[in-house]
C-alpha positions in Angstrom: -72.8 -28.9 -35.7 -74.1 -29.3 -32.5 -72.3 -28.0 -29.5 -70.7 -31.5 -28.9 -69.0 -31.0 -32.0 -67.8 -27.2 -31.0 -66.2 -28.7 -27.8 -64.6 -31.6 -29.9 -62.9 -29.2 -32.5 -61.8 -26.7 -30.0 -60.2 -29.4 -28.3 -58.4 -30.8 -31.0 -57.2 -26.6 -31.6 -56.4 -26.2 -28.3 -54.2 -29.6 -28.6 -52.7 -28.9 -31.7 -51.9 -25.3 -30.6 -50.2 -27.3 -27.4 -48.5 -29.9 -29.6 -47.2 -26.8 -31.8 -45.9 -24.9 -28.9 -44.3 -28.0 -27.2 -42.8 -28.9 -30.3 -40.9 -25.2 -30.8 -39.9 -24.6 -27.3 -38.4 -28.5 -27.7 -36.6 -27.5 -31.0 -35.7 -24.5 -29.0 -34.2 -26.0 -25.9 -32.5 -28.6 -28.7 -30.9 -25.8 -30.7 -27.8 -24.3 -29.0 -25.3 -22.2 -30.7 -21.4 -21.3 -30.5 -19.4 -18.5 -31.6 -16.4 -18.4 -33.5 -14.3 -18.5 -30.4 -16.1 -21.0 -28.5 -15.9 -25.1 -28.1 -18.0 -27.1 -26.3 -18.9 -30.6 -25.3 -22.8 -31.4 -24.6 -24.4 -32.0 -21.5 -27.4 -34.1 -21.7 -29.2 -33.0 -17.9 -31.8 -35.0 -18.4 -30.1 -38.5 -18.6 -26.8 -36.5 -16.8 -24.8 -38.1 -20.0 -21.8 -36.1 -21.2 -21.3 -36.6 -24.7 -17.7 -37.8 -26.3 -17.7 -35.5 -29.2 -16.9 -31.7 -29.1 -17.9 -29.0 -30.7 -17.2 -25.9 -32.5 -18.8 -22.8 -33.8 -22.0 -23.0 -35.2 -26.1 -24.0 -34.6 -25.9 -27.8 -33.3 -29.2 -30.1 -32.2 -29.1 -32.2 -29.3 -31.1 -34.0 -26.1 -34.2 -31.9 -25.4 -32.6 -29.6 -22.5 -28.7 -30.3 -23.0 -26.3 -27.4 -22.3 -23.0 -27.2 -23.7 -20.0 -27.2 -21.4 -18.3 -24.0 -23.1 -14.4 -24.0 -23.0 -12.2 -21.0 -24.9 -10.8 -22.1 -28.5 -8.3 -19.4 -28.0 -5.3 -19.0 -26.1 -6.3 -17.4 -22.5 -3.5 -15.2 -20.6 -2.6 -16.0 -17.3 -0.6 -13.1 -15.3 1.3 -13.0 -11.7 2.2 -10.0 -10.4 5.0 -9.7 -8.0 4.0 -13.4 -6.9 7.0 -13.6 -3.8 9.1 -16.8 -4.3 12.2 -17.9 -2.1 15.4 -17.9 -3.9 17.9 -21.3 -3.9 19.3 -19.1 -0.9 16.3 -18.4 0.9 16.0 -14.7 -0.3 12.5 -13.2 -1.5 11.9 -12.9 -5.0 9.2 -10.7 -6.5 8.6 -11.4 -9.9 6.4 -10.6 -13.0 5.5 -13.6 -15.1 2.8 -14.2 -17.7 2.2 -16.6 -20.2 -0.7 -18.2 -22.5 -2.5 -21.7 -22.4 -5.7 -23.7 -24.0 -7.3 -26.5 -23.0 -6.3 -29.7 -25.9 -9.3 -30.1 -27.5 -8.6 -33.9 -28.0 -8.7 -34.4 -24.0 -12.1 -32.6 -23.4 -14.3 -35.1 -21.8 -11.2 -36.0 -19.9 -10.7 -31.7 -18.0 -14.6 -31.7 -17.8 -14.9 -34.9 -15.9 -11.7 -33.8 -13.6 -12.3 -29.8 -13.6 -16.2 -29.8 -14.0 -16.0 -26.3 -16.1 -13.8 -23.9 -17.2 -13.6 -21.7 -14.1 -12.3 -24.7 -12.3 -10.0 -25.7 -14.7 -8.2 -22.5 -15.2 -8.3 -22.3 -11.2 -6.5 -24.9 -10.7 -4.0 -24.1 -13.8 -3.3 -21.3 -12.0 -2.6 -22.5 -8.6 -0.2 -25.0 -9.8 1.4 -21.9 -12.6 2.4 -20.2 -9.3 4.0 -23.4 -7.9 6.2 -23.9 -11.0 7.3 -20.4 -10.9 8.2 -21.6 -6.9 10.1 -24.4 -8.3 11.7 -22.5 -10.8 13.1 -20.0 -8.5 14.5 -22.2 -6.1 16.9 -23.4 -8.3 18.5 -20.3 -9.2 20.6 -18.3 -6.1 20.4 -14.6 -5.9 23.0 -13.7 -8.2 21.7 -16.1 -10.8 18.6 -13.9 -11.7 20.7 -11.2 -12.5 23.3 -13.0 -14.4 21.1 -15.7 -15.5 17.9 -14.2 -16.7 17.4 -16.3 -19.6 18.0 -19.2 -18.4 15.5 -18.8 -15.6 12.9 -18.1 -18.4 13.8 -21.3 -20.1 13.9 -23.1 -16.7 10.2 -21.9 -16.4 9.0 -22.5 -19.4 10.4 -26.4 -19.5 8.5 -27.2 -16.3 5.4 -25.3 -16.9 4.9 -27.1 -20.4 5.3 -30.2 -18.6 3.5 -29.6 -15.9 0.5 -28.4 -17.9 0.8 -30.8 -20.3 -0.3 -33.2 -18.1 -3.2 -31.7 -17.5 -4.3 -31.3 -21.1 -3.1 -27.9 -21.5 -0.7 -26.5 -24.7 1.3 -23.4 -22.8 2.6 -20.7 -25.2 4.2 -16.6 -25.2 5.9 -17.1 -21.5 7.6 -14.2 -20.5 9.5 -13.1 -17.7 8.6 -9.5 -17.3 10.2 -8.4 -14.3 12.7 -9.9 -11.4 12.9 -7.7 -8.2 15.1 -8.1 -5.6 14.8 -6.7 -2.0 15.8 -3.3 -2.1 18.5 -3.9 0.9 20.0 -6.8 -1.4 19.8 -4.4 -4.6 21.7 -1.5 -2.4 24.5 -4.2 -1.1 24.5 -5.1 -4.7 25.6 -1.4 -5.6 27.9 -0.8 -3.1 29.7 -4.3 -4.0 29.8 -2.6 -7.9 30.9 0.9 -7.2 33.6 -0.7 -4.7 34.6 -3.1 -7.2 34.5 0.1 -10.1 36.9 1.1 -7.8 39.2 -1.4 -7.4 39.5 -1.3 -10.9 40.1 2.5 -11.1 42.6 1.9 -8.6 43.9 -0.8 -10.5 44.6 1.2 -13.4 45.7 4.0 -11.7 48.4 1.9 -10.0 50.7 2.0 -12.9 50.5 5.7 -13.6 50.8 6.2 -9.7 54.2 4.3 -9.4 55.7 5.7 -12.5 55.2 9.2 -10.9 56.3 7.8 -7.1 59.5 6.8 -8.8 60.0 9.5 -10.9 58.9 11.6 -7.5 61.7 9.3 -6.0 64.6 10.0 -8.5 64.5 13.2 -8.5 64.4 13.3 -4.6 67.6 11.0 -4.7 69.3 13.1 -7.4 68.3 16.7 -5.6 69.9 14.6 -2.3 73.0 14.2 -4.0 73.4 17.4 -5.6 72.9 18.5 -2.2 75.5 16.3 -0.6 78.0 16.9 -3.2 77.7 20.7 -2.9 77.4 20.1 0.9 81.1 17.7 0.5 82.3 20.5 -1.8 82.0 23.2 0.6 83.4 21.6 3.5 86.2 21.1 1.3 86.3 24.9 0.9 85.7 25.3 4.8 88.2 23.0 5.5 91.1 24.2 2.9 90.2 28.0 4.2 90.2 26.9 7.8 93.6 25.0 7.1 94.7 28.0 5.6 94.1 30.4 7.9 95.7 27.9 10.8 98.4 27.9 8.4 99.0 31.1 8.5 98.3 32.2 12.3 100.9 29.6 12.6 103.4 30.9 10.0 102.5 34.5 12.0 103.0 33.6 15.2 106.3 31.7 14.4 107.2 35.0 12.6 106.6 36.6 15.8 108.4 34.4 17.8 111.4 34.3 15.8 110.8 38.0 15.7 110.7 38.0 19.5 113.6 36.0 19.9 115.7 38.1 17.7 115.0 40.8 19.5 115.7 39.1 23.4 118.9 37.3 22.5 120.3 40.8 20.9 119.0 42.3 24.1 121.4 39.8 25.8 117.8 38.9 27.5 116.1 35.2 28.2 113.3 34.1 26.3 110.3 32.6 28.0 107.3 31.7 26.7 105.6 34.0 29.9 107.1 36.8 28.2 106.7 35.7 25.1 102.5 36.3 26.0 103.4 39.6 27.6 105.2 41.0 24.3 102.2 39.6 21.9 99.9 41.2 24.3 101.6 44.3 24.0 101.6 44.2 20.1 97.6 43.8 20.5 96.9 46.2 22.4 99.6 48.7 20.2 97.6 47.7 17.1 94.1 48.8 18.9 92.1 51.4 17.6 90.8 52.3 20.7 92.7 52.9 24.1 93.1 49.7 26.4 94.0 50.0 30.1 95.0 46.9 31.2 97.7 45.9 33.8 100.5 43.7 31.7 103.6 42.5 33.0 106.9 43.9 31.2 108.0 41.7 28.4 111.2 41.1 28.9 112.9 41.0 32.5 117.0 42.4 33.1 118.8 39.8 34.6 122.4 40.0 35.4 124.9 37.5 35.8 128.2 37.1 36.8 130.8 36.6 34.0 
């Protein structure tokens, strides 16, 4: 073989070599694989085709250079925390909210051609999670989310399904983790409780309190008239003593002055009441203890008259 024929079968090597290389790193750029948790749609971008179908785990052949559009076939968690909402009376609300979605398989071709990937789509399910949680709170008032926690879940979770839904998204496991009030609301809050605690001590006092006023009361009322009946009693006792004892200065000094009399008109003298003092006075001072000096005029005065 001459060296014309060298060149010749080195050249056919060197293209079948070529051939056998281009034909692996084709099969390899063909061959694209998804895990367990994965599903994808292809992406020829070559001929910048999207394929309808979608796929799911495994090895799968396509276009020469196609890439598949991955998506999640599990449920991904979304989470907002202390995302500040206004209230149906205008009052911040921080709350603690998450919840679960996937993208519906059946719609696939529909989110890539609207959300381009995955990243976009769950950026944008995101934004408009936090305006439904918006929407949900301003329809409760302040009170409500205390009172009403439930229902503010199931609030939530009706417009988030249907506002997911329409974009191709199954929403699952929402919960409402937390609800916090400002802290000058949640201290006004308090004070209105332990005030109205107390109101309802009070109330139940009040019964317990009156029976003891009016028992308090009765026995005031029946001390007062055992007082005033004692008090009625002994100005009875005053006033029969005092009546007594006028009673008997009287019955003395009419003693005495039938006394006095006797002895003037057997004394062939006049009786006048001047004298009348003077002899009393004289009886006082003769029934003294002590000696009294005092200038008195005679009781009795001789008078004579002609028969």
């Amino acid at each position: 073989m001459g060296e014309q024929g060298k060149c010749i079968v080195t050249g056919a090597l060197v293209l079948v070599v070529a051939l056998v290389i281009m034909t692996i790193a084709l099969l390899a750029t063909s061959l694209k694989k998804l895990d367990s948790d994965e599903v994808g749609i292809q992406y020829d971008t070559v001929q910048k085709d999207l394929d309808d179908e979608v796929y799911t785990e495994g090895l799968h052949t396509g276009p020469p250079g196609y890439e598949f559009i991955i998506f999640p076939n599990v449920y991904t968690t979304l989470e907002y925390d202390r995302l500040k909402c206004l209230n149906h009376d205008g009052v911040p609300v921080y709350v603690d909210v998450s919840f679960q979605f996937k993208a519906l398989m059946k719609f696939m071709r529909d989110i890539v051609l609207d959300f381009k990937d995955f990243d976009g789509y769950q950026s944008v399910l995101r934004q408009s999670g936090a305006a439904v949680i918006h929407e949900a709170c301003s329809k409760f008032n302040t009170s409500q989310f205390q009172a009403e926690r439930g229902n503010f879940q199931t609030t939530l979770s009706t417009i988030l399904r249907e506002r997911f839904t329409a974009m191709h998204a199954d929403v699952t496991d929402l919960q409402v983790n937390n609800i916090r009030r400002p802290s000058q609301y949640e201290a006004a809050i308090r004070s209105k409780e332990r005030a109205r605690e107390d109101i309802q001590v009070a109330k139940n006092e009040r019964p317990r309190l009156m029976t003891e006023a009016n028992t308090t009361r009765l026995q005031a009322l029946s001390e007062a008239k055992i007082i005033l009946n004692k008090a009625e009693s002994d100005a009875r006792i005053q006033q029969s003593r005092a009546n007594a004892d006028a009673l008997a200065i009287i019955t003395q000094f009419e003693k005495e002055a039938d006394a006095y009399e006797s002895i003037v008109s057997s004394s062939g003298l006049e009786f006048t009441p001047e004298g009348f003092i003077s002899y009393l006075g004289v009886r006082v001072i003769s029934a003294a203890k002590n000696p009294v000096y005092i200038g008195l005029d005679s009781p009795a005065k001789t008078r004579y008259t002609k028969d």
